[in-house]
N, CA, C and O atoms as a DFTB+ gen file, in Angstrom:
656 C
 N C O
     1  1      53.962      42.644     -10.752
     2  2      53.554      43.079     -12.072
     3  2      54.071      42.085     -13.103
     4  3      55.258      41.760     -13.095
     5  1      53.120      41.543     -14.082
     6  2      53.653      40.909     -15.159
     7  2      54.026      41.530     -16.066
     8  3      53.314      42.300     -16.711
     9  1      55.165      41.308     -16.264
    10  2      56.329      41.854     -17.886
    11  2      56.620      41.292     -18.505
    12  3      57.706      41.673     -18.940
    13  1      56.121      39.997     -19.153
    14  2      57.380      39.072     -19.491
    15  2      56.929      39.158     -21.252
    16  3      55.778      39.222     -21.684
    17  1      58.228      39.136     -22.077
    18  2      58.047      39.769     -22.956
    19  2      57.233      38.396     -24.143
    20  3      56.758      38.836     -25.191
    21  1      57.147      37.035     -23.921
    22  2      56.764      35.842     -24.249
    23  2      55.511      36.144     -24.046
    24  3      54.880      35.806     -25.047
    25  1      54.600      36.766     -22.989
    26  2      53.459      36.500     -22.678
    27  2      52.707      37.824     -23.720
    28  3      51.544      37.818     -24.123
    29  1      53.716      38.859     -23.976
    30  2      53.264      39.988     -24.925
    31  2      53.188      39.477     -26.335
    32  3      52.436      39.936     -27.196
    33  1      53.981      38.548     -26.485
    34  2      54.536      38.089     -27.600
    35  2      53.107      36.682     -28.496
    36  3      52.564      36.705     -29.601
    37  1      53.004      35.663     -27.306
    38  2      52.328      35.229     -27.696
    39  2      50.862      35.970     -27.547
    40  3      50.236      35.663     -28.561
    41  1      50.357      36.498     -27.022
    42  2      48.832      37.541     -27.216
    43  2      48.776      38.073     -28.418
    44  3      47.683      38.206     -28.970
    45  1      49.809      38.418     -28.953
    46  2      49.871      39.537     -30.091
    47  2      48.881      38.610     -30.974
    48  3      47.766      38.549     -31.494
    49  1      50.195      37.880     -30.747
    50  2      50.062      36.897     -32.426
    51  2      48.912      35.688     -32.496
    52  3      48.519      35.107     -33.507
    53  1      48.497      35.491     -31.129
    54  2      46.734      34.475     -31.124
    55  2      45.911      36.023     -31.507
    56  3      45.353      35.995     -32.605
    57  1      45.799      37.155     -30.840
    58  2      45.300      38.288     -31.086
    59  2      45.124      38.728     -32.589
    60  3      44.034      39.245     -32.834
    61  1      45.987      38.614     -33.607
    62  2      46.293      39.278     -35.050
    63  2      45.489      37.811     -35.702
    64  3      44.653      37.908     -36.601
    65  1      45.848      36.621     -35.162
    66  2      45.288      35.136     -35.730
    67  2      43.666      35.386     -35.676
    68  3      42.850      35.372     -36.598
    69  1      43.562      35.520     -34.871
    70  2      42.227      35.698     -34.440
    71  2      40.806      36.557     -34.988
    72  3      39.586      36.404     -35.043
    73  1      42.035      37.715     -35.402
    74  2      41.056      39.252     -35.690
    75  2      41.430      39.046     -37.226
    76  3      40.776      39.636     -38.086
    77  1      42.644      38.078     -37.614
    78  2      42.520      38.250     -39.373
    79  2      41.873      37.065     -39.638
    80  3      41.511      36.933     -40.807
    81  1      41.598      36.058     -38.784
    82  2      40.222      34.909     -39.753
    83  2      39.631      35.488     -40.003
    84  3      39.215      36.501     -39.440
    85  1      39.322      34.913     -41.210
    86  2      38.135      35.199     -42.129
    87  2      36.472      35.529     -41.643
    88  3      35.811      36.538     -41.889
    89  1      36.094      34.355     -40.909
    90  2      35.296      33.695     -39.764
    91  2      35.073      35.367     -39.157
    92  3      34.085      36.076     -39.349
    93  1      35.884      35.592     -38.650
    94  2      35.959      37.070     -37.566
    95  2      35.743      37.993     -37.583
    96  3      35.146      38.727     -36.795
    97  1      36.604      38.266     -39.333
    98  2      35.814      39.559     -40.039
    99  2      34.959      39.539     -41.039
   100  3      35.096      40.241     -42.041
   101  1      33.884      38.629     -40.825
   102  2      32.520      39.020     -41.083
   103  2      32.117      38.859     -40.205
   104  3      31.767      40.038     -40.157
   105  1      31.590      38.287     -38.862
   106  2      30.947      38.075     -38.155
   107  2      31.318      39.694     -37.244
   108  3      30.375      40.258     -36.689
   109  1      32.612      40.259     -37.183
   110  2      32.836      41.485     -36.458
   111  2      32.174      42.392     -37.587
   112  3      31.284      43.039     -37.036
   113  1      32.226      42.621     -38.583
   114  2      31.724      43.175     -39.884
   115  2      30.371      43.625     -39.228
   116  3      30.243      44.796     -38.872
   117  1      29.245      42.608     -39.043
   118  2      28.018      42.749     -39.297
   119  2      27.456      42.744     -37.474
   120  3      26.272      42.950     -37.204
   121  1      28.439      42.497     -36.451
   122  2      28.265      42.563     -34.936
   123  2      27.981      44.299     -34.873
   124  3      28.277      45.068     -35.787
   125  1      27.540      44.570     -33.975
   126  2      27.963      46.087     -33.144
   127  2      29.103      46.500     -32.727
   128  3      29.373      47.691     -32.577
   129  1      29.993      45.414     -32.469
   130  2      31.507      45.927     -31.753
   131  2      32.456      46.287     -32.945
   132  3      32.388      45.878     -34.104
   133  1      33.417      47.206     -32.348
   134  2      34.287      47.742     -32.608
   135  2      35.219      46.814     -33.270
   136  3      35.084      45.623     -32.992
   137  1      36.087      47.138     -34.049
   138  2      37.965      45.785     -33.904
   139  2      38.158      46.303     -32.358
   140  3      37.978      45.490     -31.451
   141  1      38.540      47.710     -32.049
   142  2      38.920      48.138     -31.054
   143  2      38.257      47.437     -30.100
   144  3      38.925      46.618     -29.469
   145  1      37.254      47.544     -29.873
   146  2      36.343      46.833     -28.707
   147  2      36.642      45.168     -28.353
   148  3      36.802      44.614     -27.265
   149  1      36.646      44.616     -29.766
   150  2      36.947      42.906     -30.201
   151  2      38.252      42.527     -29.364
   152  3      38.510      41.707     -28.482
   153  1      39.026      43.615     -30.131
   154  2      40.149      43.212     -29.416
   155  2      40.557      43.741     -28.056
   156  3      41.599      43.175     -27.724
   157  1      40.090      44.719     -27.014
   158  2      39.849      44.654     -25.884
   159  2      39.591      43.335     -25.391
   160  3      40.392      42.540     -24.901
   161  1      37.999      43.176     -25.647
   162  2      37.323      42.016     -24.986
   163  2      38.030      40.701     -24.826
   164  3      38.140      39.822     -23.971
   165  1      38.451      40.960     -26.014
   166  2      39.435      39.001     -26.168
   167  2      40.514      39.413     -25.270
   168  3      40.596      38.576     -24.370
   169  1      41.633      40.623     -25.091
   170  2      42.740      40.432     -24.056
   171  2      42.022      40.189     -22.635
   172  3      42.355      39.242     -21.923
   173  1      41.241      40.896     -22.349
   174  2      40.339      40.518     -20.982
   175  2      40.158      39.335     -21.046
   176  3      40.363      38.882     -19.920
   177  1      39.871      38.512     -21.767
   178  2      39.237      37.371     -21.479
   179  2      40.478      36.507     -21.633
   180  3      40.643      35.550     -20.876
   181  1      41.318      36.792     -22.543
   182  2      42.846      35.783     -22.283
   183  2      43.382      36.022     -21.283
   184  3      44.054      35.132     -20.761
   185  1      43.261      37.452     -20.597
   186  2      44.500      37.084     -19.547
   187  2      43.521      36.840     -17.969
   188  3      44.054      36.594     -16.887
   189  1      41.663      37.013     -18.242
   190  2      41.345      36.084     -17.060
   191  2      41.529      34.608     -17.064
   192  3      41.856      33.931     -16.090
   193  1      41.269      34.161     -18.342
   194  2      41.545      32.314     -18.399
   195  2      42.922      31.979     -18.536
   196  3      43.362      30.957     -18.011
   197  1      43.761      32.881     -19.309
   198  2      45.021      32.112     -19.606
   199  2      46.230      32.442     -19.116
   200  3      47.286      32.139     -19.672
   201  1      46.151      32.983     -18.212
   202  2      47.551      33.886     -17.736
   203  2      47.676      33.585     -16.177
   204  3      46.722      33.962     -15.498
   205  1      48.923      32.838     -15.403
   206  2      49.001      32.291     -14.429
   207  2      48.346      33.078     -13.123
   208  3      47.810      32.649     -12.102
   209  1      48.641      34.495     -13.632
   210  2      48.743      35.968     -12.358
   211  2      47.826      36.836     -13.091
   212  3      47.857      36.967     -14.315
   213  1      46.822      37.559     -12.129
   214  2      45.743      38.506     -12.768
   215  2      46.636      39.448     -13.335
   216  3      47.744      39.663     -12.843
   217  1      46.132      40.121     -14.523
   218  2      46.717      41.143     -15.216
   219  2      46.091      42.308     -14.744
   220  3      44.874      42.171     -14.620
   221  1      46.531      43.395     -14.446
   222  2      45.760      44.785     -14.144
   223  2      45.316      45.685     -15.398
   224  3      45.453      45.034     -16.434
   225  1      44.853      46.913     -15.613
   226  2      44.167      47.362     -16.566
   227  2      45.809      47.864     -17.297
   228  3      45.679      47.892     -18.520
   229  1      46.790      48.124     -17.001
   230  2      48.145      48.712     -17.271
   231  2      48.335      47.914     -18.246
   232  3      48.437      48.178     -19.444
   233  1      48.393      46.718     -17.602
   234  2      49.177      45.214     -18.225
   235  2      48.749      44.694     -18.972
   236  3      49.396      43.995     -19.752
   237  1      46.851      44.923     -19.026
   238  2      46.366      44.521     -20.532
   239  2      46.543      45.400     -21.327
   240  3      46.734      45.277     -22.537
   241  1      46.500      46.189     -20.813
   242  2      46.409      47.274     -22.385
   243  2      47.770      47.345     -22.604
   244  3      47.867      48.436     -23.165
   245  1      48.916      46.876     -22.523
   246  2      50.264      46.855     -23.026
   247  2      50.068      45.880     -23.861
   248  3      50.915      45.629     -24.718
   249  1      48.707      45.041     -23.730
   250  2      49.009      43.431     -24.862
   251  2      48.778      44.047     -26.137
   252  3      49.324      43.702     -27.185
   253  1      47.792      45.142     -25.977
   254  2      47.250      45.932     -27.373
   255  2      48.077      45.671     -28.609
   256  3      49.306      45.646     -28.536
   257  1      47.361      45.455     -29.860
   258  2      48.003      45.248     -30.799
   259  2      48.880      46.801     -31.742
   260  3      49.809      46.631     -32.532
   261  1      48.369      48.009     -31.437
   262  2      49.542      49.114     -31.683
   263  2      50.780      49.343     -30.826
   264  3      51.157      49.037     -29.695
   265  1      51.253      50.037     -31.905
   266  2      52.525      49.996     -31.392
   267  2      52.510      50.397     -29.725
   268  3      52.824      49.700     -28.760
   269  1      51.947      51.997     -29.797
   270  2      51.742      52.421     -27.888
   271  2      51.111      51.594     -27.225
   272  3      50.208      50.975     -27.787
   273  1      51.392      51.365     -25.926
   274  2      50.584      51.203     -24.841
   275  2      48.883      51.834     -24.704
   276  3      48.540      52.300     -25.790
   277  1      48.134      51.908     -23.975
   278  2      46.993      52.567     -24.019
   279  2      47.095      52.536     -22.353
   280  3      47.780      51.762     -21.684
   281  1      46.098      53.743     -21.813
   282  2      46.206      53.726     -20.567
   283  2      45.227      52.884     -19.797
   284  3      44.218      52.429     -20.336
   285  1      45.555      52.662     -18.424
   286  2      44.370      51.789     -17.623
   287  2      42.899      52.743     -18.105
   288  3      41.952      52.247     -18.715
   289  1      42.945      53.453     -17.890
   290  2      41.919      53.927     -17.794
   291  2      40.887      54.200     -19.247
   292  3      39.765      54.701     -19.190
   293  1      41.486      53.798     -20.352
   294  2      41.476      54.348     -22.339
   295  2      40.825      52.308     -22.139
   296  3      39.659      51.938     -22.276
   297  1      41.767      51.607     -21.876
   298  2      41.446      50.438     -21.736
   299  2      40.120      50.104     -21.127
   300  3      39.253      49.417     -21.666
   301  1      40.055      50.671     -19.932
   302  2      39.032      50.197     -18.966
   303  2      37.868      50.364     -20.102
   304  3      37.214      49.485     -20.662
   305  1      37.813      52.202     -20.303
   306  2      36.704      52.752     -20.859
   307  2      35.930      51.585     -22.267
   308  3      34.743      51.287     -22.403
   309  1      36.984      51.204     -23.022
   310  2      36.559      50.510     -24.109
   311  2      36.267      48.982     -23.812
   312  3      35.392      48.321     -24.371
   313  1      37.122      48.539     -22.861
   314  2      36.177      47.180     -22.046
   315  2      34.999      47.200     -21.623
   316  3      34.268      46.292     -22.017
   317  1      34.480      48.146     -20.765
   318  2      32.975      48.595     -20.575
   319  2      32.174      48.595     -21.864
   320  3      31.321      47.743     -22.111
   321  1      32.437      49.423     -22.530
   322  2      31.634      49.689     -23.785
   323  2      31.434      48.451     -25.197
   324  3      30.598      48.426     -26.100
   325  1      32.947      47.232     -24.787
   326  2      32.423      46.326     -25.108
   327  2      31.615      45.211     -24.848
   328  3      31.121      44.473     -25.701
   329  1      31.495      45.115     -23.555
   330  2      30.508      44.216     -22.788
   331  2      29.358      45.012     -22.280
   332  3      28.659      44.415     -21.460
   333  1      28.972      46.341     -22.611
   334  2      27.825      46.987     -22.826
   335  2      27.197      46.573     -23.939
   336  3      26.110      45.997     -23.888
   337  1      27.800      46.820     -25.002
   338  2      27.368      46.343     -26.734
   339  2      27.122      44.652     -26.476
   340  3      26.213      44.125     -27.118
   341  1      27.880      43.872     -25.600
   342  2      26.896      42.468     -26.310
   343  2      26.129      42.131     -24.939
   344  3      25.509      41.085     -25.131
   345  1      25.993      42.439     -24.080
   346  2      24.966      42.918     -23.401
   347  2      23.808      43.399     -23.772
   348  3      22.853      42.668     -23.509
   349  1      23.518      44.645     -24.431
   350  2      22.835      44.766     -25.057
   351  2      21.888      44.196     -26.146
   352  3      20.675      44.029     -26.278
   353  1      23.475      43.890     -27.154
   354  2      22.818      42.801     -28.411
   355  2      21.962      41.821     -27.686
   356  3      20.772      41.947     -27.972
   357  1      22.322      40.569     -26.544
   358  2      21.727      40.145     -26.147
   359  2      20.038      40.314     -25.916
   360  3      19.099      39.526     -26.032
   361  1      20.124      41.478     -25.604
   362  2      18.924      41.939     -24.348
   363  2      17.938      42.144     -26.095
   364  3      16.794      41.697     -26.172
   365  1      18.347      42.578     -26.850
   366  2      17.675      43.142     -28.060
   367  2      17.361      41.611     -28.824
   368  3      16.326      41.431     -29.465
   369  1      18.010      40.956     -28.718
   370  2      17.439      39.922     -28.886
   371  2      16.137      39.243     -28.481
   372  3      15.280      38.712     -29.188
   373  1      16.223      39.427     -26.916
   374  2      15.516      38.729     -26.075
   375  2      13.985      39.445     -26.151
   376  3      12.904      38.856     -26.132
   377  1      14.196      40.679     -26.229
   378  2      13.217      41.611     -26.331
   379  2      12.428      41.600     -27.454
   380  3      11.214      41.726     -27.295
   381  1      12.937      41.458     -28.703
   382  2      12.159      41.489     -29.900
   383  2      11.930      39.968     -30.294
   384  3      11.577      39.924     -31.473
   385  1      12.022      38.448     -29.604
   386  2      11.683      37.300     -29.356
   387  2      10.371      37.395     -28.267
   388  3       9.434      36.612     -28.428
   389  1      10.342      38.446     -27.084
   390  2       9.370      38.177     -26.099
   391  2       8.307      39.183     -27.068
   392  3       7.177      38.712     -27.197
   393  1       8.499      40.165     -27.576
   394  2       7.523      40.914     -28.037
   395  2       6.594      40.340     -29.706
   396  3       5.670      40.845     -30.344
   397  1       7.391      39.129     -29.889
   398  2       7.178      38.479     -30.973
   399  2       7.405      39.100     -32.404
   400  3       7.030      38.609     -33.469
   401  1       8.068      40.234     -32.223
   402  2       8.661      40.735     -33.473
   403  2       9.627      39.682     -33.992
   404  3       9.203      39.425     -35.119
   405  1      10.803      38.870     -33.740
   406  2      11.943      37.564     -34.179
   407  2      10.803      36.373     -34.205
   408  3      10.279      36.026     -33.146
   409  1      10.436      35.753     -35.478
   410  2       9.867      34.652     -35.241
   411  2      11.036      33.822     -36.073
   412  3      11.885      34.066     -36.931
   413  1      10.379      32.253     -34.997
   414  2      11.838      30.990     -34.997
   415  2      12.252      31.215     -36.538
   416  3      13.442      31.381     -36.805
   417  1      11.317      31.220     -37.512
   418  2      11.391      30.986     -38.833
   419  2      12.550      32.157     -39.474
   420  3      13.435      32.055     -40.323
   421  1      12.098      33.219     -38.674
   422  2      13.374      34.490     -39.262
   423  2      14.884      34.076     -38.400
   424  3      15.939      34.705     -38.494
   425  1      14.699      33.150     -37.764
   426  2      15.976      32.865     -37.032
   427  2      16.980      31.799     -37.670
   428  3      18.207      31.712     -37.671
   429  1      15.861      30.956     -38.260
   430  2      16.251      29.732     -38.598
   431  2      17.808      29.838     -39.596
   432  3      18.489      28.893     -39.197
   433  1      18.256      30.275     -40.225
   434  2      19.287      31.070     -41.052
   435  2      20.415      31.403     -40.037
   436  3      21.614      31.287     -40.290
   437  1      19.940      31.791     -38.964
   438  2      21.259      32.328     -38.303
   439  2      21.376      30.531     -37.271
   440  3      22.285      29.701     -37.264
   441  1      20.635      30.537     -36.868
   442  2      20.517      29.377     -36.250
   443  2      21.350      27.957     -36.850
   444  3      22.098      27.337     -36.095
   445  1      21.147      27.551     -38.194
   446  2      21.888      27.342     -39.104
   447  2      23.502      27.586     -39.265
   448  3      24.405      26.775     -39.469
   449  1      23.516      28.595     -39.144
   450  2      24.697      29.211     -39.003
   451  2      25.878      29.045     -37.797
   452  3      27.036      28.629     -37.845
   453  1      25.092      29.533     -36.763
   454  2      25.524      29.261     -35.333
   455  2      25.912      27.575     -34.821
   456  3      26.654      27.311     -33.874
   457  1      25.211      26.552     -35.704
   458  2      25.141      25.342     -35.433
   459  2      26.412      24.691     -36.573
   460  3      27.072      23.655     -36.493
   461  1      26.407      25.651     -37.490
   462  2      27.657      25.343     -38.245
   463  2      29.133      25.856     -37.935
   464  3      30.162      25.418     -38.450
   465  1      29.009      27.077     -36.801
   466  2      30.090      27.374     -36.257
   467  2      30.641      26.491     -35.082
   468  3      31.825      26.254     -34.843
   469  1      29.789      26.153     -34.554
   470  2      29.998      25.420     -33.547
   471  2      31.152      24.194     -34.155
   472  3      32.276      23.931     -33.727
   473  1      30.331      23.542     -35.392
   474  2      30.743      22.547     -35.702
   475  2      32.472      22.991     -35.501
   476  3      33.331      22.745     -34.654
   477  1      32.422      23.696     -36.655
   478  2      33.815      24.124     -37.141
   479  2      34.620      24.585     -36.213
   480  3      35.824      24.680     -36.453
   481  1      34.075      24.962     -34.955
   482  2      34.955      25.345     -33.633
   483  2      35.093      23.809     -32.894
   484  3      36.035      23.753     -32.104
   485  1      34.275      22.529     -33.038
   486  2      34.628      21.693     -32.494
   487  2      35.876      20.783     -33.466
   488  3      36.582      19.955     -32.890
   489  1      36.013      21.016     -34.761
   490  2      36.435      20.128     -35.507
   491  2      38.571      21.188     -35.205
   492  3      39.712      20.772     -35.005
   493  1      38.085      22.224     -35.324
   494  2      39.566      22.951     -35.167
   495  2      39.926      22.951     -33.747
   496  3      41.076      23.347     -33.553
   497  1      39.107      22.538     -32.441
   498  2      39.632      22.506     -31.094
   499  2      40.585      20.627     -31.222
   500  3      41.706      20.307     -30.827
   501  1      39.723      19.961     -31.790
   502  2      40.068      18.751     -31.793
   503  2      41.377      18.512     -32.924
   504  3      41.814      17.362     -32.954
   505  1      41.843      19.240     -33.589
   506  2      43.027      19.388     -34.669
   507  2      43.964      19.914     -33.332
   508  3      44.967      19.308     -32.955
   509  1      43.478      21.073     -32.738
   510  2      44.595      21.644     -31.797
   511  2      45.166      20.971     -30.802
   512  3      46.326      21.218     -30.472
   513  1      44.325      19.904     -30.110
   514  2      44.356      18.968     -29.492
   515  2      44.835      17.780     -29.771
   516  3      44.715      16.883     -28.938
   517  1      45.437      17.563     -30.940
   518  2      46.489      16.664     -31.572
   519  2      45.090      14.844     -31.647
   520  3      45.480      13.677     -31.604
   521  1      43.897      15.220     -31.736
   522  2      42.787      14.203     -32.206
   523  2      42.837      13.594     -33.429
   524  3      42.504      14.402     -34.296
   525  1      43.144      12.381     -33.931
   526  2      42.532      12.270     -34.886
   527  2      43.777      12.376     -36.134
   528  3      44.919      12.743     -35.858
   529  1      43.370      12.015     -37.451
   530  2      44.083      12.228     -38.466
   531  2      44.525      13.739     -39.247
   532  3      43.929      14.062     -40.275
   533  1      45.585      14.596     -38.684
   534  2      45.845      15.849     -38.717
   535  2      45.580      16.203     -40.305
   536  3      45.075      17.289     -40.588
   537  1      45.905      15.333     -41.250
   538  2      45.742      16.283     -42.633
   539  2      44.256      15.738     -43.096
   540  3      43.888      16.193     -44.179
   541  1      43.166      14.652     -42.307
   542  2      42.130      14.615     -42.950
   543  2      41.739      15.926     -42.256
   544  3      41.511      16.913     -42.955
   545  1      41.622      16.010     -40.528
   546  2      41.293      17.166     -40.093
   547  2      41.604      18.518     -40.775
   548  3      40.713      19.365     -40.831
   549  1      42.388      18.672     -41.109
   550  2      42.676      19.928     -42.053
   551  2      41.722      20.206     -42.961
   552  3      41.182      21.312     -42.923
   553  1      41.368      19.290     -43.893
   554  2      40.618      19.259     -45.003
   555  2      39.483      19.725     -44.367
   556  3      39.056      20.873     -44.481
   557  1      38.934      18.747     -43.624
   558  2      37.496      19.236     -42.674
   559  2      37.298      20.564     -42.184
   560  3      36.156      20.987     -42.000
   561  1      38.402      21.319     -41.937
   562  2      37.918      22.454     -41.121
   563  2      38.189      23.518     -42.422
   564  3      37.821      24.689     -42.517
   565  1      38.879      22.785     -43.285
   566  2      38.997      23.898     -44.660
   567  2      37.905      24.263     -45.455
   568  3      37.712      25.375     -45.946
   569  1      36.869      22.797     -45.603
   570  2      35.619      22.876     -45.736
   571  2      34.529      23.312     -45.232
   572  3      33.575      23.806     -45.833
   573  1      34.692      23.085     -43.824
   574  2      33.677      23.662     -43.008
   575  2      33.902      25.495     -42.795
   576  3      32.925      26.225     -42.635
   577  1      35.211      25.983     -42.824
   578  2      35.633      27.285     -42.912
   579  2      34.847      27.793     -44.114
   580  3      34.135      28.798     -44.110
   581  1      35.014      27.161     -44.909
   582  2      34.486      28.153     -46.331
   583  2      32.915      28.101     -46.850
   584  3      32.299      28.936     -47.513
   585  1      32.446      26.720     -46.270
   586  2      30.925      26.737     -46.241
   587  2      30.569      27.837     -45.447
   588  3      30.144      28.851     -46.000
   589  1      30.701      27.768     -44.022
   590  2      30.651      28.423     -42.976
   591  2      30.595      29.908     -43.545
   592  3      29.522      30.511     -43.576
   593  1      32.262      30.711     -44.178
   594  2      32.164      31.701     -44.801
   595  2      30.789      31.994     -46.024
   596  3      29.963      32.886     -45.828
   597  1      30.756      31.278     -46.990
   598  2      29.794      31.466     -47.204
   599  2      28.117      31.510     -46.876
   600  3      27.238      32.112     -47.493
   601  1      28.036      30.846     -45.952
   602  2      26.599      30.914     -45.233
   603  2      26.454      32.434     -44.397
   604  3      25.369      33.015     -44.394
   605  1      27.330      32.850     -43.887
   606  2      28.032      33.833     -43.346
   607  2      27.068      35.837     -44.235
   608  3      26.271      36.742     -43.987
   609  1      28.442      35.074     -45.703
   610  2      27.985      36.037     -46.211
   611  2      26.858      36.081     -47.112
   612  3      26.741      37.101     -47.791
   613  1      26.186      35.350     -47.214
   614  2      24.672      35.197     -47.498
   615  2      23.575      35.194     -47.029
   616  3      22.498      34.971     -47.582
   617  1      23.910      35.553     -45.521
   618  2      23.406      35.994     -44.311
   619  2      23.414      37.661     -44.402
   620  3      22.500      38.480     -44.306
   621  1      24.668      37.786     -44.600
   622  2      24.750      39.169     -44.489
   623  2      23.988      40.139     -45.987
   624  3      23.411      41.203     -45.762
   625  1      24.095      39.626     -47.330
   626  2      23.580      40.130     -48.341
   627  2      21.944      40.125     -48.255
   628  3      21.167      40.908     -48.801
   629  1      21.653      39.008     -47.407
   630  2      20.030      38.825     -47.728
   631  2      19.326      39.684     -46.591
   632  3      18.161      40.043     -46.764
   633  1      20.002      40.014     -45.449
   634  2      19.435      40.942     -44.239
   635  2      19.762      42.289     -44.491
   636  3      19.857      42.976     -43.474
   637  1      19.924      42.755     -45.376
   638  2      20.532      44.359     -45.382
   639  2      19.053      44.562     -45.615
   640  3      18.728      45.103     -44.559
   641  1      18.284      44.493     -46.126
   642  2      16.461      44.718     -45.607
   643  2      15.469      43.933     -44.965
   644  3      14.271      43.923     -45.245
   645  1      16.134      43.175     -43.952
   646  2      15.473      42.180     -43.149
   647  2      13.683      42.349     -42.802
   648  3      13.182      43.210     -42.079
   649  1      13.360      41.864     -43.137
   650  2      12.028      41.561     -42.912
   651  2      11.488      41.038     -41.550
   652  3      10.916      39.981     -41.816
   653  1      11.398      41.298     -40.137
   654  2      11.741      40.619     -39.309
   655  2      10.256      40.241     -39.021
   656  3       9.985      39.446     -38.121
């Protein structure tokens, strides 16, 4: 069983980093998932990629960001239900693209968007990665963060009656 109180320690705090960008809460804002769900999904997915020894359903849900524990089973339930929801989103995607209700043109905006996140996820992997000139990089991802935010939420003001 993993206990080690470093490995609780650092989850928390990539976990709280993570769920308080800016970036996160709008994009969780205007998603289907939960915080609860968000932050399920991401401990699942840190402690399949990043954790030396599989974690069991006990051991993730001890990473949880409240104070209690949650049980294997409170855990399990809301892991399901978050990879049901983008499962879904997916499929609802795919579905209203094959039925020709999403045309490219109503996409183009998010598309936009998605191509600007990317950016900004390649420009802050390469800062983390010690690439490059650290305080021009800064600037860059400070810029690209807040464009980004704003494209974001001008996405979100102009679809509250989407026209699809």
């Amino acid at each position: 069983m993993v206990n080690c109180l470093a490995l609780k320690e650092n989850a928390q705090k990539w976990l709280q980093n993570a769920l308080n960008d800016v970036i996160t809460k709008i994009l969780l804002k205007n998603s289907n998932l939960t915080k609860i769900q968000l932050e399920t999904l991401l401990i699942d997915v840190l402690a399949e990629n990043y954790v030396d020894k599989p974690l069991n359903y006990d051991e993730k849900g001890r990473l949880r960001l409240n104070k209690a524990s949650v049980s294997r089973g409170s855990f399990n339930r809301t892991l399901i239900q978050a990879k049901n929801n983008v499962t879904e989103a997916i499929y609802t995607v795919l579905l209203l693209g094959y039925l020709g209700i999403i045309q490219t043109t109503s996409l183009s905006p998010f598309l936009e968007a998605a191509n600007k996140l990317q950016t900004y996820t390649n420009a802050y992997k390469a800062l983390s990665d010690g690439e490059g000139d650290a305080a021009e990089q800064l600037k860059v991802i400070t810029m690209l963060r807040d464009e980004l935010t704003s494209i974001l939420e001008q996405l979100t003001h102009n679809n509250k009656h989407v026209d699809l």
